[in-house]
C-alpha positions, 0 to 999 in steps of 0.5 A: 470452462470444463466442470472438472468432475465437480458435479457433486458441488456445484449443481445444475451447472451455473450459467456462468459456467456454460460460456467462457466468453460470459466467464471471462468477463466475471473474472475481470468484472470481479478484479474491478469490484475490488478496485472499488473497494478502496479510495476514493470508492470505500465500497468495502463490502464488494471484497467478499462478493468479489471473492464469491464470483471467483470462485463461482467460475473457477471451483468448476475450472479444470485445474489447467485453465486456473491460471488463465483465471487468475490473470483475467482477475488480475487484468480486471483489478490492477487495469482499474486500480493501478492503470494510473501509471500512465500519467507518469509515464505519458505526462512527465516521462516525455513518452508519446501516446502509444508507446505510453499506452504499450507500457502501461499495458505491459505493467498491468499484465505483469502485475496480473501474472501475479494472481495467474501464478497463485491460480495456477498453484492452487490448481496444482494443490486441490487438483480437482477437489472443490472442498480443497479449493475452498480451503486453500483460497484465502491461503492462495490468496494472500500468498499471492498478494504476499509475493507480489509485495516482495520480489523485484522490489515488490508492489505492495498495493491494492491489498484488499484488506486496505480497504477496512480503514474505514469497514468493519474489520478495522479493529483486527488490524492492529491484531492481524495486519493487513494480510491478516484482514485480506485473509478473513475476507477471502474466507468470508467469500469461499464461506458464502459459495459453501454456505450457498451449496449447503442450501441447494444440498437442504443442509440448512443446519450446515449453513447456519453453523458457518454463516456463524462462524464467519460472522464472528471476525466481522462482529467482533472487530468493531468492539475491538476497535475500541481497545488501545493497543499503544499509550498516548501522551497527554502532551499535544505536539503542534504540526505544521505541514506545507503543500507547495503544490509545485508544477511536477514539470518545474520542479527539477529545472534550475531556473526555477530552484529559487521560486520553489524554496522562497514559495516553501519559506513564505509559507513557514514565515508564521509557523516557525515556532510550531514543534514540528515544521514538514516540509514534503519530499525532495522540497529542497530539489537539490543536494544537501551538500550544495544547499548549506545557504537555505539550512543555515537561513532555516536554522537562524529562522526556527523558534529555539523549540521547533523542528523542521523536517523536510525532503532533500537529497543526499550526495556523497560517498557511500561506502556500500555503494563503494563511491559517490552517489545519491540518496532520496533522503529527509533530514530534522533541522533545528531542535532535532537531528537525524537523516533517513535514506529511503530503502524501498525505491520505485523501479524507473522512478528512482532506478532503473532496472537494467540501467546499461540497456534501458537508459536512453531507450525513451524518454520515461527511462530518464526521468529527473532524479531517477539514480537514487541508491538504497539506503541501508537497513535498520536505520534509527528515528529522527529526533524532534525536540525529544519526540522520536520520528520515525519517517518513511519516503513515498512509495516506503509507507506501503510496505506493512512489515517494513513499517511496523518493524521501524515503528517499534521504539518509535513515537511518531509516524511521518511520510512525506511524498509527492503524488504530483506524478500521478495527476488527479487519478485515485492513485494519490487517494488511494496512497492516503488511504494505505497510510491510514492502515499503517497508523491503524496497524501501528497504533501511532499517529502519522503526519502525511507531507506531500507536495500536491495533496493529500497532506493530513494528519492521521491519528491512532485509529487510521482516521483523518483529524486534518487535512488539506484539499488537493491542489492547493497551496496551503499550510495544514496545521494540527496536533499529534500524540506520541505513543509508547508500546506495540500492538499485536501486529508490531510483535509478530508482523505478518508472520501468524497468518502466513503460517495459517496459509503454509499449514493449510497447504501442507495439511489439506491433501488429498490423503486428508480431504479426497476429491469427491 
């Protein structure tokens, strides 16, 4: 890759610079790092040394060939980190092999486009400038990652941040949110390739000053980890949550409807008087309407105090639909009241795009139940023997604003999924691990429901108290705490660093930092 007359920062030319094949292969390396950062890996530190070898390559990139780099690092981290598409696709959508593998690729690439189109931005930006370069990539950065979680539906996922549920910087999310911390990360990486130049320059001062600097987030965040940001009751509510670890290719056959909910009642059969019975997503594989027989026997069941939340679908008339359709629903039955329909819905698992042309192509385009409608917005919490819970479906629960904005006047979290389309890949572990960064954004306890793993109990921090391995047939059973205020990140959502990034770019121009 072309140095782009930035000499003055980065001398000699490192090697990396010298073979495009060599700088290649760092850029796709480096999108890997970050895959390891997350579940089941933990290896939080390589966020930074992932950022550091970005910019290694691409502060000496003529501006023209950013974008080609920031699809290689997109290649490299979504071809790690979400390649797990496969399964669904392969095993449950009927699909033969290489046109699993052709879709598959072609999800992955379109998910780098993503990076390459920031990349290209920035170039656009700092031109050829690397003091702006350095600037402007946390701001690029989370821009990016902000995009990506919102047009088409988005795919909030593999947000680097996510990765400090279990690191240092844990105790700035529910201050910052996870952009927030992904941010700070991009930051400490661009800090570290100044540092280093202010080292080779003998600026030893210099270097001190913002190895300083960085490490105030990183020292700081463990002491704030420490502060309650919401108030707990002192009242335990009992949580009993079954894992039915129903097969994914029975799970919308008819011949197999009875097994799936007398397995689900045999395993309630001594908890009924537990506060707050979870049943997983779409538990009772068929409508509401046409399950009145399994509601009524739940009712007449359920101890006088209890609650029984559990997935189901929803059909009838809906008036923004303008007719009768389906929704991914979950509804409180017994002591409790209340229906959610889903409003964040997987493309081609629950709609599909361009249904009149795709429909009937092959068979993934048809999968069970894959004609949902959106729910509408600013629906109300369940109730649960006077707790109120407010529950997200699946895919919901990694959308960050999206949840904290539903969280506020709320006492309880709860998201039910089922991870049984993706097999045993880190997609699951990596879906538990995002709904810890919500309880640790949130400051409020959350019950995890699946139908294959992993099902847990997460309290106010992000840690897990309870859980239950994967692929087993097992009842989860623990306490949660209702929580009553907002964290920081609840009143002004991702809003404060967004900001951050739109000022750094109107701010850092070449009038105000010149190219040399």
């Amino acid at each position: 890759m072309s140095n782009d007359n930035s000499e003055s920062l980065v001398t000699p030319v490192h090697p990396l610079f010298s073979s495009r094949w060599l700088s290649a292969a760092t850029l796709v390396v480096a999108g890997v790092l970050q895959t390891l950062t997350f579940s089941p890996f933990h290896f939080w530190w390589l966020g930074p040394v992932s950022m550091l070898l970005i910019l290694l390559v691409t502060i000496p990139c003529a501006a023209k060939k950013l974008f080609s780099a920031g699809w290689l690092t997109g290649l490299g981290l979504f071809g790690s980190g979400a390649s797990w598409v496969y399964i669904s696709i392969s095993e449950f959508g009927s699909t033969s092999i290489p046109i699993s593998v052709l879709l598959t690729v072609a999800f992955v690439a379109g998910l780098a486009l993503f990076p390459a189109l920031a990349f290209w931005f920035w170039g656009k930006l700092a031109k050829g400038s690397p003091v702006r370069r350095l600037i402007l990539f946390p701001a690029i950065w989370i821009l990016g990652d902000w995009l990506r979680g919102w047009l088409l539906t988005g795919f909030p996922w593999l947000y680097l941040g996510t990765a400090h549920t279990d690191g240092p910087l844990a105790g700035l999310a529910p201050v910052m949110g996870v952009h927030g911390l992904t941010f700070l990360i991009a930051a400490s990486g661009a800090a570290m390739f100044a540092a280093g130049w202010l080292v080779y320059k003998q600026r030893h001062a210099s270097a001190g000053i913002l190895a300083v600097l960085t490490l105030v987030p990183w020292l700081l965040s463990p002491a704030l980890n420490r502060v309650d940001w919401t108030d707990l009751s002192t009242e335990p509510t009992s949580v009993a949550a079954m894992q039915g670890n129903i097969p994914q290719q029975i799970k919308w056959d008819p011949e197999f409807l009875k097994d799936q909910i007398v397995a689900y009642l045999g395993m309630t059969e001594t908890y009924w008087d537990t506060d707050l019975i979870l049943w997983p997503e779409t538990a009772i594989p068929i409508p509401q309407d046409q399950a009145g027989k399994i509601i009524d026997h739940i009712k007449e069941t359920l101890g006088d105090e209890s609650t029984l939340i559990t997935g189901i679908p929803w059909y009838g008339y809906s008036e923004r639909a303008d007719g009768f359709t389906f929704h991914n629903s979950i509804t409180a039955i017994g002591n409790g009241e209340g229906m959610y329909h889903k409003q964040k819905l997987v493309p081609f698992g629950e709609y599909v795009p361009l249904e009149g042309i795709l429909r009937g192509l092959i068979g993934f385009f048809d999968l069970p139940m894959s004609s949902f409608t959106r729910g509408p917005e600013n629906q109300g919490p369940l109730e649960a023997n006077g707790t109120r819970v407010m529950p997200f479906i699946c895919y919901e629960v990694a959308y960050p604003d999206f949840l904290a904005r539903n969280a506020v006047n709320t006492d309880l979290l709860l998201t039910i999924s089922n991870d049984g389309w993706f097999g045993d890949s880190v997609g699951p572990l990596q879906h538990l691990q995002i709904a810890r960064m919500r309880a640790l954004e949130t400051g409020r306890y959350m019950i995890r429901g699946t139908n294959n793993g992993v099902t847990a109990i997460i309290d106010n921090k992000g840690q897990i108290t309870a859980r239950i391995p994967q692929f087993e047939r097992a009842v989860l059973t623990g306490e949660v705490f209702k929580a009553s205020g907002s964290t920081p990140y609840m009143v002004t959502a991702s809003w404060p660093v967004l900001t951050l990034a739109l000022i750094l770019i109107v701010f850092v121009r070449e009038r105000v930092i010149p190219k040399d």
